[in-house]
DSSP file (Angstrom, degrees, kcal/mol; ACC not computed):
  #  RESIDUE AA STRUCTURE BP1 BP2  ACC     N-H-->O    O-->H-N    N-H-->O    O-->H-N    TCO  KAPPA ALPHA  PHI   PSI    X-CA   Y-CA   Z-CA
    1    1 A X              0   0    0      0, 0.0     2,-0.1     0, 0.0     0, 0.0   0.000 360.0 360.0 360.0 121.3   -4.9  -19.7  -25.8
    2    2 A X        -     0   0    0      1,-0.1     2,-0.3     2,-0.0     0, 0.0  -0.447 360.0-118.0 -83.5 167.2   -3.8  -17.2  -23.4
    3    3 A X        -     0   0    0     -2,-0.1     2,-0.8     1,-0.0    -1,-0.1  -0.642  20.8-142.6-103.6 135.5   -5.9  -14.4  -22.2
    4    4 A X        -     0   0    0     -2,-0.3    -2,-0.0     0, 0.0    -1,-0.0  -0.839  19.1-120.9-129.9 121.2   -4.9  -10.8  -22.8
    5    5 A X        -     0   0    0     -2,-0.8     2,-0.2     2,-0.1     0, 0.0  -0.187  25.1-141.3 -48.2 125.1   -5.4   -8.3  -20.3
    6    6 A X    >   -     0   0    0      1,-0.0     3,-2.4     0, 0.0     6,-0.3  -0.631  15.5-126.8 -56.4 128.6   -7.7   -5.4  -21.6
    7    7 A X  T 3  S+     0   0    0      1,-0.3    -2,-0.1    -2,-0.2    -1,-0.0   0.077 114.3  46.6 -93.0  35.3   -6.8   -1.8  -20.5
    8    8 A X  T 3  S+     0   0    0     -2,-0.1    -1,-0.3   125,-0.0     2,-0.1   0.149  85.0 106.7-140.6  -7.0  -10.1   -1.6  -19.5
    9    9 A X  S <> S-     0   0    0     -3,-2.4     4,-1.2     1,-0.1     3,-0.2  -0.372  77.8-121.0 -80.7 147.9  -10.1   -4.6  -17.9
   10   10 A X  H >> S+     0   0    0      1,-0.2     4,-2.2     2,-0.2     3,-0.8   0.955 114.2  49.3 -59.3 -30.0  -10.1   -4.3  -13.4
   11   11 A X  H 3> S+     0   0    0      1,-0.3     4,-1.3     2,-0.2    -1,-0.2   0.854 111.5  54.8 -81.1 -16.7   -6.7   -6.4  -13.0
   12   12 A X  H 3> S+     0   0    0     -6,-0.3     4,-0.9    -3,-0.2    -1,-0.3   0.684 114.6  30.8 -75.5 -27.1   -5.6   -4.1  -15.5
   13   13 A X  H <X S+     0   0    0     -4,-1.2     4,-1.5    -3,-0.8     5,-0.2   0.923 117.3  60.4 -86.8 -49.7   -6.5   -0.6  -13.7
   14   14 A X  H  X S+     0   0    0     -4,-2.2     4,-3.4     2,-0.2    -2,-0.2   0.926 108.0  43.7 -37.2 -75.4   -5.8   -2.5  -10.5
   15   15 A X  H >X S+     0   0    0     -4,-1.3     3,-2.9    -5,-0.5     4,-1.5   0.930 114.2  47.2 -23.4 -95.3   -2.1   -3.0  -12.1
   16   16 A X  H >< S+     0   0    0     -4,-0.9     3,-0.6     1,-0.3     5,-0.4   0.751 112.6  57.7 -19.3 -92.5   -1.7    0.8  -13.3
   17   17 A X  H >X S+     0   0    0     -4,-1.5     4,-1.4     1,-0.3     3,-1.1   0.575 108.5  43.0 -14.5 -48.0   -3.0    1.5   -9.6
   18   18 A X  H XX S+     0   0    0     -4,-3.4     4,-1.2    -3,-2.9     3,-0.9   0.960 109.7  51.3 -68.9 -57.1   -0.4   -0.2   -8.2
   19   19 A X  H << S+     0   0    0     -4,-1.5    -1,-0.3    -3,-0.6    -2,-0.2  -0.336 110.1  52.8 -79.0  49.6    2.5    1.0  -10.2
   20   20 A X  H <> S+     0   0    0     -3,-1.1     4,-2.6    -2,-0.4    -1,-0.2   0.200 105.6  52.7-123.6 -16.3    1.6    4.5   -9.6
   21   21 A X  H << S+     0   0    0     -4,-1.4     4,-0.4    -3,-0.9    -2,-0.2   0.888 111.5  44.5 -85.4 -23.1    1.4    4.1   -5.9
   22   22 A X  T >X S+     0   0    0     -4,-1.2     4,-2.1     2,-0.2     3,-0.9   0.850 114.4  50.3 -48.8 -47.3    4.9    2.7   -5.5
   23   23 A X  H 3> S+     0   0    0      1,-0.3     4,-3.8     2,-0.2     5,-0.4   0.991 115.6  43.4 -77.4 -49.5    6.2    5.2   -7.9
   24   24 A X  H 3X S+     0   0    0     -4,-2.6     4,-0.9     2,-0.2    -1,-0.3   0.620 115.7  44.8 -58.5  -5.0    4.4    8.0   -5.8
   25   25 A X  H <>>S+     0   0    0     -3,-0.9     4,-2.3    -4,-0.4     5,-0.7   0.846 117.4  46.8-106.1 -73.4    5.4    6.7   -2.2
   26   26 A X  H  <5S+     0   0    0     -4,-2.1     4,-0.4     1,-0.3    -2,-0.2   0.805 112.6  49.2 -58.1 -21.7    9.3    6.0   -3.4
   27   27 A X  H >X>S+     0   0    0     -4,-3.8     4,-4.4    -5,-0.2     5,-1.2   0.969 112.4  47.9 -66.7 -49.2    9.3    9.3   -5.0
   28   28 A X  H 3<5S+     0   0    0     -4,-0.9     5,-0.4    -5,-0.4    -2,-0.2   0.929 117.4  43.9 -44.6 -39.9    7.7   11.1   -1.4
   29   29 A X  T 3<5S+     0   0    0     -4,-2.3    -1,-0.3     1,-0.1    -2,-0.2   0.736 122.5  40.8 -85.5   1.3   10.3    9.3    0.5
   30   30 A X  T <4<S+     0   0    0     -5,-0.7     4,-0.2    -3,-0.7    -3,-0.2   0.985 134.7  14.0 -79.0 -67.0   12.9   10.3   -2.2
   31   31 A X  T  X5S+     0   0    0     -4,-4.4     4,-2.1     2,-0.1    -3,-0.2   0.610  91.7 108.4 -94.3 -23.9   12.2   13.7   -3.0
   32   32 A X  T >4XS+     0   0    0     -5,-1.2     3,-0.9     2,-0.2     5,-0.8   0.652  93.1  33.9 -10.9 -92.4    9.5   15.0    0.1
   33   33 A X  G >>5S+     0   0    0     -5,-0.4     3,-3.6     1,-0.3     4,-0.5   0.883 112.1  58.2 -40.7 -82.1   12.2   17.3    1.8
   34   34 A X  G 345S+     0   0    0      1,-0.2    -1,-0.3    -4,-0.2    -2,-0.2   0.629 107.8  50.2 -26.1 -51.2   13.9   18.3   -1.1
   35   35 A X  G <<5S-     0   0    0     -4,-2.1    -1,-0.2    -3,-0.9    -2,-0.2   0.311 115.9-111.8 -51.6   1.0   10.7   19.5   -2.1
   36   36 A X  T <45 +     0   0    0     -3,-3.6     2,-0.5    -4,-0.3    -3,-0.2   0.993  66.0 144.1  63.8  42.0    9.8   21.5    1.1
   37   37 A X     << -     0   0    0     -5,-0.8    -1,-0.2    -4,-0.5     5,-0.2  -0.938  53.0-100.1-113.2 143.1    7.1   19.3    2.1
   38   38 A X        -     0   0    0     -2,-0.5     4,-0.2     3,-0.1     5,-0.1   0.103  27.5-111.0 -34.1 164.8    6.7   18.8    6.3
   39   39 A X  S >> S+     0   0    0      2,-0.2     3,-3.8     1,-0.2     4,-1.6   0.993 116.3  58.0 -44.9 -88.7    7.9   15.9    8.1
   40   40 A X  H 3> S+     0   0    0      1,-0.3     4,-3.2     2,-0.2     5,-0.5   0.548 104.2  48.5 -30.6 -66.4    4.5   14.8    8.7
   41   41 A X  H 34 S+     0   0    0      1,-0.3    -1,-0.3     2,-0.2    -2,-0.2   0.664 116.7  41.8 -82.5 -11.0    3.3   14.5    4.9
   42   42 A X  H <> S+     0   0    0     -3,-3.8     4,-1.4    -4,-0.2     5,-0.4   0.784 118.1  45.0 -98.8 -16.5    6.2   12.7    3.9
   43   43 A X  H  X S+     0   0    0     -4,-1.6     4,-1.2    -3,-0.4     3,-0.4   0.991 129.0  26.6 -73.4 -61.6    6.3   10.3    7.0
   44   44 A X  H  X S+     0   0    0     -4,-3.2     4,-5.2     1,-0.2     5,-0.2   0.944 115.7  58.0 -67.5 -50.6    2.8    9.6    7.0
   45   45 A X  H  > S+     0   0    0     -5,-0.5     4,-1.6     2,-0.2    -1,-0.2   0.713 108.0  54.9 -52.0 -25.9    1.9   10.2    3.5
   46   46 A X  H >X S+     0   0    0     -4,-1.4     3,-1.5    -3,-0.4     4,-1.0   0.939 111.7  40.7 -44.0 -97.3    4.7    7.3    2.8
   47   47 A X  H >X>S+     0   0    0     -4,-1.2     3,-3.2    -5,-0.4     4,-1.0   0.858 112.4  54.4 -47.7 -50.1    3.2    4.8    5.0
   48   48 A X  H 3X5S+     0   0    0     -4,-5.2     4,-1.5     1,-0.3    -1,-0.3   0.971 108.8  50.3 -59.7 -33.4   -0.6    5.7    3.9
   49   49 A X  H <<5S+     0   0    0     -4,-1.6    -1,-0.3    -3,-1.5    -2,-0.2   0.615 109.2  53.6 -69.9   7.4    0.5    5.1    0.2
   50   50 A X  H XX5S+     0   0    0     -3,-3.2     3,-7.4    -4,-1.0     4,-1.3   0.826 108.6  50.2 -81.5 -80.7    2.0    1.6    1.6
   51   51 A X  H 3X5S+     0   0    0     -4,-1.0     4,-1.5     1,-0.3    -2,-0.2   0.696 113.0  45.0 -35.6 -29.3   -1.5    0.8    3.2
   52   52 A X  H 3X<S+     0   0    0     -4,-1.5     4,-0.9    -5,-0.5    -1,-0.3   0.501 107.0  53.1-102.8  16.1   -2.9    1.5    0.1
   53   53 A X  H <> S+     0   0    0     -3,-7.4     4,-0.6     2,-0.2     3,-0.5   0.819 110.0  53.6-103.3 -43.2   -0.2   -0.6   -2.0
   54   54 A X  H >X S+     0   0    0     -4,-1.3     4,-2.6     1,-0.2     3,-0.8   0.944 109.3  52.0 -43.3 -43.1   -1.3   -3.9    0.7
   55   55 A X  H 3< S+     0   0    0     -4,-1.5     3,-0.5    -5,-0.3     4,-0.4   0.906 113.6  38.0 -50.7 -64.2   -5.0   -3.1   -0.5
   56   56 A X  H 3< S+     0   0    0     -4,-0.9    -1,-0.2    -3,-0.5    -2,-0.2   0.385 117.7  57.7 -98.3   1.9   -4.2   -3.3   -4.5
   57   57 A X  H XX S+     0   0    0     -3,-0.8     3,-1.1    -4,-0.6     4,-1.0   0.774 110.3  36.8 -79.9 -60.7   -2.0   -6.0   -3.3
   58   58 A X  H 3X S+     0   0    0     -4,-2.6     4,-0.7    -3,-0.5    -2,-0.3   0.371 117.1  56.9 -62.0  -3.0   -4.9   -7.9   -1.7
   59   59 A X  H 34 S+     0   0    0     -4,-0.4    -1,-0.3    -5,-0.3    -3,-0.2   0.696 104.1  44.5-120.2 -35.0   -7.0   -6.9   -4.5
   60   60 A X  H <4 S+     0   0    0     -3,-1.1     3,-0.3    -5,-0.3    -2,-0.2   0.533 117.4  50.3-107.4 -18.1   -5.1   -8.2   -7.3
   61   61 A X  H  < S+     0   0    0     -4,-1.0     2,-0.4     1,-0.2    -2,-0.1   0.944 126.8  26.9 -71.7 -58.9   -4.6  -12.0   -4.8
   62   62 A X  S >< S+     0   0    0     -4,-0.7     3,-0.5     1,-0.1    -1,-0.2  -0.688  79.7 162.8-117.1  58.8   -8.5  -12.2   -4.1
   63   63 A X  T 3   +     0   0    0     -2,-0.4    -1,-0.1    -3,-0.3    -3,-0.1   0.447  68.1  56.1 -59.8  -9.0  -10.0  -10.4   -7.1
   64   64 A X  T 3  S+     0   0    0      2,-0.0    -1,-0.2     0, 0.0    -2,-0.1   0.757  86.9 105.4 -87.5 -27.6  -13.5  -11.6   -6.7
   65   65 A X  S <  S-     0   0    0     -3,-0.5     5,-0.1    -6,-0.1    -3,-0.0   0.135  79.3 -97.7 -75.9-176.1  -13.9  -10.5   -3.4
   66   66 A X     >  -     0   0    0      1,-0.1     4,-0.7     4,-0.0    65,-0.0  -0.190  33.8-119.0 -69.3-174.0  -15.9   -7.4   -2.0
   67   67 A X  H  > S+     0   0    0      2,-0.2     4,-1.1     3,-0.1    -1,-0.1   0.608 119.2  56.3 -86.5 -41.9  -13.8   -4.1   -1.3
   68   68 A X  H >> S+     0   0    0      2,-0.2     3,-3.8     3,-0.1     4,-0.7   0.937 107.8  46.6 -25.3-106.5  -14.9   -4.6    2.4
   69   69 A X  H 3> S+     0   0    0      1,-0.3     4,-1.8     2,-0.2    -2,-0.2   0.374 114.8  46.2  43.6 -96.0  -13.4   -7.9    2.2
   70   70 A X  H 3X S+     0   0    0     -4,-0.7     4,-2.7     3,-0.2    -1,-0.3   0.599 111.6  48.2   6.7 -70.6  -10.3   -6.5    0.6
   71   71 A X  H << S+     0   0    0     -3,-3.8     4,-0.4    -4,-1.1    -2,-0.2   0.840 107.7  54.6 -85.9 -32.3   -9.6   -3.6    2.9
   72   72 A X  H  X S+     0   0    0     -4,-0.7     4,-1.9     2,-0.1     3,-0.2   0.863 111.7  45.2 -74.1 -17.3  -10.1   -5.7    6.2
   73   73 A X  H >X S+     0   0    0     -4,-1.8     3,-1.4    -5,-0.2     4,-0.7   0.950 112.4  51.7 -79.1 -61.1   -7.2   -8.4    5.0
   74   74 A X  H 3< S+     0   0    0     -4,-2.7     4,-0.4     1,-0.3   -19,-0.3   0.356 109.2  51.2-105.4  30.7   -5.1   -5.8    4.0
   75   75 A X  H 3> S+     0   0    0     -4,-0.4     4,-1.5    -2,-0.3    -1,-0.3   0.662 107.0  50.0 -51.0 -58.8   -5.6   -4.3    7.4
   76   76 A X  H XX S+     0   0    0     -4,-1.9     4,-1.7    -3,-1.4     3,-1.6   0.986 109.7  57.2 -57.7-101.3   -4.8   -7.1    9.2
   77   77 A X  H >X S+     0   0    0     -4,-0.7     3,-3.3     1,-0.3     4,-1.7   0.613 110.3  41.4  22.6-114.1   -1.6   -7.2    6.9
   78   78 A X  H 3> S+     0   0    0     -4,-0.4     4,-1.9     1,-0.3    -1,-0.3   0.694 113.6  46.1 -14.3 -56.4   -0.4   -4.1    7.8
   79   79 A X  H <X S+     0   0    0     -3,-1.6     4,-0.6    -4,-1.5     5,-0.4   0.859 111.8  52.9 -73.9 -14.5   -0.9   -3.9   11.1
   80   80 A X  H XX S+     0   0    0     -3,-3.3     4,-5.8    -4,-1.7     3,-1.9   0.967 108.7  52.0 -65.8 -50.3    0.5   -7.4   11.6
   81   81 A X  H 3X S+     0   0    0     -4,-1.7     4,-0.7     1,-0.2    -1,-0.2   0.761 119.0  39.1 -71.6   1.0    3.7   -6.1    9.6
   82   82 A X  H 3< S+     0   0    0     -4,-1.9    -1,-0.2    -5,-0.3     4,-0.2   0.435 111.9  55.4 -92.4   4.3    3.7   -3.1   12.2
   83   83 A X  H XX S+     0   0    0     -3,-1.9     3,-2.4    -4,-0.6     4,-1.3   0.734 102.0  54.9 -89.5 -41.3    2.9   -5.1   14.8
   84   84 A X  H >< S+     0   0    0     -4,-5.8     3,-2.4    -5,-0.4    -2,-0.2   0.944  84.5  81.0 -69.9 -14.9    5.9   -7.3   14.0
   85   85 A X  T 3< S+     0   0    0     -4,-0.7    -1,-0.3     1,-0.2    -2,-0.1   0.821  83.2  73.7 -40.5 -24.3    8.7   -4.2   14.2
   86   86 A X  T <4 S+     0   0    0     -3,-2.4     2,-0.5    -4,-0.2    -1,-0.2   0.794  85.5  84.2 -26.8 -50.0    8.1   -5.2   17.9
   87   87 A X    <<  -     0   0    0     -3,-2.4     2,-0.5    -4,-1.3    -1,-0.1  -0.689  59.7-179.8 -86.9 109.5   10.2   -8.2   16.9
   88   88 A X        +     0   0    0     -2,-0.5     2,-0.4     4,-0.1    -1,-0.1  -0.784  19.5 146.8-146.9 122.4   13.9   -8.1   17.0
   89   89 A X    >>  -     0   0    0     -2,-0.5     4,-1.6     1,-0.1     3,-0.7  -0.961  55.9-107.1-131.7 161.9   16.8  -10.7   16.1
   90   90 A X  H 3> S+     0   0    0     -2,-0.4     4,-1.4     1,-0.2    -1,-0.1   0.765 117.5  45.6 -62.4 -25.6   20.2   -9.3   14.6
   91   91 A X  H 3> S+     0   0    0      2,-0.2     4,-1.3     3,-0.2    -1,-0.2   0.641 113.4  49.2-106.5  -9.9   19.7  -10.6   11.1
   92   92 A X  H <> S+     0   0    0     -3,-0.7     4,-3.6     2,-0.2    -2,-0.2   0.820 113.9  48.1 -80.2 -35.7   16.2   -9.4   11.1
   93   93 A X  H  X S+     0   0    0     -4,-1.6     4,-1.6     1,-0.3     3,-0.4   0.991 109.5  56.4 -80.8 -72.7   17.5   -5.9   12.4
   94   94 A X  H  X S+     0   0    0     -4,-1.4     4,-0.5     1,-0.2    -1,-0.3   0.617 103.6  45.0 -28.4 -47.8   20.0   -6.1    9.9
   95   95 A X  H >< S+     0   0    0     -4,-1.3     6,-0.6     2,-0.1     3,-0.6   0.860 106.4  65.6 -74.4 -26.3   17.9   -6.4    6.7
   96   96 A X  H 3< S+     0   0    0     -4,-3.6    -2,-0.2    -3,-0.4     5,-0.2   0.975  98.7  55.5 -45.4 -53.8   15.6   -3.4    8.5
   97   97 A X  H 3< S+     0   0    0     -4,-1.6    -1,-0.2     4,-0.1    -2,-0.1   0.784  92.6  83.1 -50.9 -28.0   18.9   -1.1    7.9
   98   98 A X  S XX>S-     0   0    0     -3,-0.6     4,-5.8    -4,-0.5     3,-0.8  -0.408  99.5-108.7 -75.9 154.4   19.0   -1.9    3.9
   99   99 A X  H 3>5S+     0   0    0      1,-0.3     4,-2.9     2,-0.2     5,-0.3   0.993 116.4  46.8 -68.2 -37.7   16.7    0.4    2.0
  100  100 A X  H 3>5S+     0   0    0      1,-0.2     4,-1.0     2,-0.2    -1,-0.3   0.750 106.7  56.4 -85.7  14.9   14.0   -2.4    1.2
  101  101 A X  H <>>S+     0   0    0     -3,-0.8     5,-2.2    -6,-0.6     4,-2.0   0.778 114.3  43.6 -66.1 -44.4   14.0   -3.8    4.7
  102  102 A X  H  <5S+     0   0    0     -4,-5.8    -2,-0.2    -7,-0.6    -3,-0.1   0.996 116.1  45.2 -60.2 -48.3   13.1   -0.1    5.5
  103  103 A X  H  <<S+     0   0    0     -4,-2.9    -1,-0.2    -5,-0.6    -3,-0.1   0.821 128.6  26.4 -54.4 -35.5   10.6    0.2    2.6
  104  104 A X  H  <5S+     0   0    0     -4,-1.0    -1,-0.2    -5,-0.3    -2,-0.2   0.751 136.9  22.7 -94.2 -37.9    8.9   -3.2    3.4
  105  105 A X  T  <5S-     0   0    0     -4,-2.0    -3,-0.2    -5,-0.1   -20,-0.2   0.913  87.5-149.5-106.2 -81.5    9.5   -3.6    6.9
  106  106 A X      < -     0   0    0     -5,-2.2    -3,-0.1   -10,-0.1    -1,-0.1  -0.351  12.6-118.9  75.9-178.8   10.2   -0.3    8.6
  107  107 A X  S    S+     0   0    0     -2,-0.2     2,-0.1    -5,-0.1   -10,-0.1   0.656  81.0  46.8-120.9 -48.7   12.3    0.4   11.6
  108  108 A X  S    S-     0   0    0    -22,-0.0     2,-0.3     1,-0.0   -23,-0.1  -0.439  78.2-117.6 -96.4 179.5   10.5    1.8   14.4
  109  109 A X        +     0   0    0     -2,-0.1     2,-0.3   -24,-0.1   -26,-0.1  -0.879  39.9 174.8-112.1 147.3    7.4    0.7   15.8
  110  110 A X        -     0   0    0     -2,-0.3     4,-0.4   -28,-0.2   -25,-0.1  -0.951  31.9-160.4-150.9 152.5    4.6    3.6   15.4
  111  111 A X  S  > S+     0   0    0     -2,-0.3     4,-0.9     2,-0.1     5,-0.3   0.608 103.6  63.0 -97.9 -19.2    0.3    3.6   16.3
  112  112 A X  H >> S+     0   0    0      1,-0.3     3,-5.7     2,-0.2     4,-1.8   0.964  93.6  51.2 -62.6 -48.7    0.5    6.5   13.9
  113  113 A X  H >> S+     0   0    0      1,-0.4     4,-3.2     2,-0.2     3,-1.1   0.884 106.6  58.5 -68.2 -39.3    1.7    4.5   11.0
  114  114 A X  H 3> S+     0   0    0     -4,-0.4     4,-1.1     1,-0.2    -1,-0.4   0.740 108.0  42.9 -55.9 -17.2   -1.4    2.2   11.8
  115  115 A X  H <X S+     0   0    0     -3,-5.7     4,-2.3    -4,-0.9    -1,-0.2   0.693 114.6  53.0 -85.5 -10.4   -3.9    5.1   11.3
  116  116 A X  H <X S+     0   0    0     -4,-1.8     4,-3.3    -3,-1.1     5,-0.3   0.944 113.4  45.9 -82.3 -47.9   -1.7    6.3    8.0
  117  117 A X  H  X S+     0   0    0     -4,-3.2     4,-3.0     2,-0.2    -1,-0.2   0.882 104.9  56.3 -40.9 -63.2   -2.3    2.9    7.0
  118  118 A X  H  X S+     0   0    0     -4,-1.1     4,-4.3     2,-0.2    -2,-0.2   0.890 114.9  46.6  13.1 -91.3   -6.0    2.9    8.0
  119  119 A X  H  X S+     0   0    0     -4,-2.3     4,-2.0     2,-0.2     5,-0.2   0.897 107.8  47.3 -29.2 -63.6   -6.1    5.8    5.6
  120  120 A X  H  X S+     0   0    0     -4,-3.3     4,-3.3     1,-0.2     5,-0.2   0.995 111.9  48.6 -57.9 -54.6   -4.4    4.9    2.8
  121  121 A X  H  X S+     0   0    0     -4,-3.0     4,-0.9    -5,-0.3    -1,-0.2   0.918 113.4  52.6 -67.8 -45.6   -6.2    1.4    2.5
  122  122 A X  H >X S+     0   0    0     -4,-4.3     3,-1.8     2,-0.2     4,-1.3   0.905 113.0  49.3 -30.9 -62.8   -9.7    3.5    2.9
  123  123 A X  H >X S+     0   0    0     -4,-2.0     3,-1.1     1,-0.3     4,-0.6   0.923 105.1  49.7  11.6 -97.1   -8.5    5.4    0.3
  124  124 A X  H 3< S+     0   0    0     -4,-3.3     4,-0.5    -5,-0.2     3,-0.3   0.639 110.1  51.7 -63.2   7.3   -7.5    3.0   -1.9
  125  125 A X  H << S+     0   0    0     -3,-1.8    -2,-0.2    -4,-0.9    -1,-0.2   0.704 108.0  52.5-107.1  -7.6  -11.0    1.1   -1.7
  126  126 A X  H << S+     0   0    0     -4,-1.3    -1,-0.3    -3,-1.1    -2,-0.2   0.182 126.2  26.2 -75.4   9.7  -12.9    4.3   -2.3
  127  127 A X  S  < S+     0   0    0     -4,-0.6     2,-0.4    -3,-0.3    -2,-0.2   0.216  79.6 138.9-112.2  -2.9  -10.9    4.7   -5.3
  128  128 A X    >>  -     0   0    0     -4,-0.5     4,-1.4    -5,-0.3     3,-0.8  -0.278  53.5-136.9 -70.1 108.3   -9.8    1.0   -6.1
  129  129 A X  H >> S+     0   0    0     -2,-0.4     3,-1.3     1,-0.3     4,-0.8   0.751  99.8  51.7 -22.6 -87.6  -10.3    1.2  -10.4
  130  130 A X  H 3> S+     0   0    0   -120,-0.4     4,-1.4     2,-0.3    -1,-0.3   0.610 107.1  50.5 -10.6 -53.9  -12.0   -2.2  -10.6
  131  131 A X  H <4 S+     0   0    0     -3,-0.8    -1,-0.2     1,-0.2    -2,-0.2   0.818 115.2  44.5 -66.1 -24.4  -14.6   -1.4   -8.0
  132  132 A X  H << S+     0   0    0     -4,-1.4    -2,-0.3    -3,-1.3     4,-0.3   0.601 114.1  48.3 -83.1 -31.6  -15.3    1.8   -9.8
  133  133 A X  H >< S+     0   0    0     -4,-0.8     3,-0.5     2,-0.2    -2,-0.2   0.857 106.4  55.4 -78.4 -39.8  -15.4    0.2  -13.2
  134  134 A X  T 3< S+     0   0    0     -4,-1.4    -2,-0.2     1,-0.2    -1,-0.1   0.557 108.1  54.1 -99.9  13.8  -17.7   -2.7  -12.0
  135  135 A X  T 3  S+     0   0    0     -5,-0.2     2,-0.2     2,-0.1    -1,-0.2   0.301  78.8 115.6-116.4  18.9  -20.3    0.2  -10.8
  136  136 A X  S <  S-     0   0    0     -3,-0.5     2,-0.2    -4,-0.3    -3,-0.1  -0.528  73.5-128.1 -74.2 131.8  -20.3    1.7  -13.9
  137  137 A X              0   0    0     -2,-0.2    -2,-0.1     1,-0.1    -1,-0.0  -0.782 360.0 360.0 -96.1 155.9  -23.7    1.5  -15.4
  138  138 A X              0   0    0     -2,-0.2    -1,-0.1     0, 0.0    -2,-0.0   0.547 360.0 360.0-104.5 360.0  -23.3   -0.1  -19.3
């Protein structure tokens, strides 16, 4: 008998969570200008909704674990994948120029994007659906 996710259920806000911070990140990097908003809040505000899409990544792998837990793997995670813009071969460099090498990857190497990251993934574990749900008095 299969199990059917509850909209009330964490893996279920956890979900939601997720596909609204992808929709909000590709929409900043989409529309951000157009919209008149600074550099800064779509450049940064991108990467902190990334950091917060690795958390509710991480969240949704290792769903028993603490939020702590949680926020330092997908810390580590992040800064590894900024750590590894550092690294450069032509075919690697090559998927970085297609838009999801940019989206996934990135191009440059930045410390900023590691504090946006920071952010975001704080963010999402003071807001993370499931943690909020399972402090809910019943």
């Amino acid at each position: 008998m299969r199990k059917i996710i509850q909209p009330r259920s964490p893996l279920f806000l956890r979900l939601a969570a997720l596909f609204l911070v992808i929709v909000l990140g590709l929409a900043l990097r989409r529309f951000g200008y157009a919209a008149g908003l600074p550099f800064i809040v779509v450049k940064y505000g991108g990467s902190a909704l990334w950091g917060a899409m690795v958390y509710l990544l991480v969240a949704l792998i290792a769903a028993r674990s603490r939020p702590a837990a949680i926020a330092v793997t997908a810390l580590l995670i992040a800064i590894s994948v900024e750590l590894f813009r550092l690294y450069h071969t032509p075919w690697l460099d090559a998927f970085r120029l297609t838009t999801a090498g940019a989206l996934l990857l990135g191009r440059v190497f930045s410390l900023w994007n590691m504090l946006a990251y920071a952010i975001g993934i704080a963010a999402a574990c003071a807001f993370d659906p499931a943690r909020r749900t399972a402090l809910r008095p019943r």
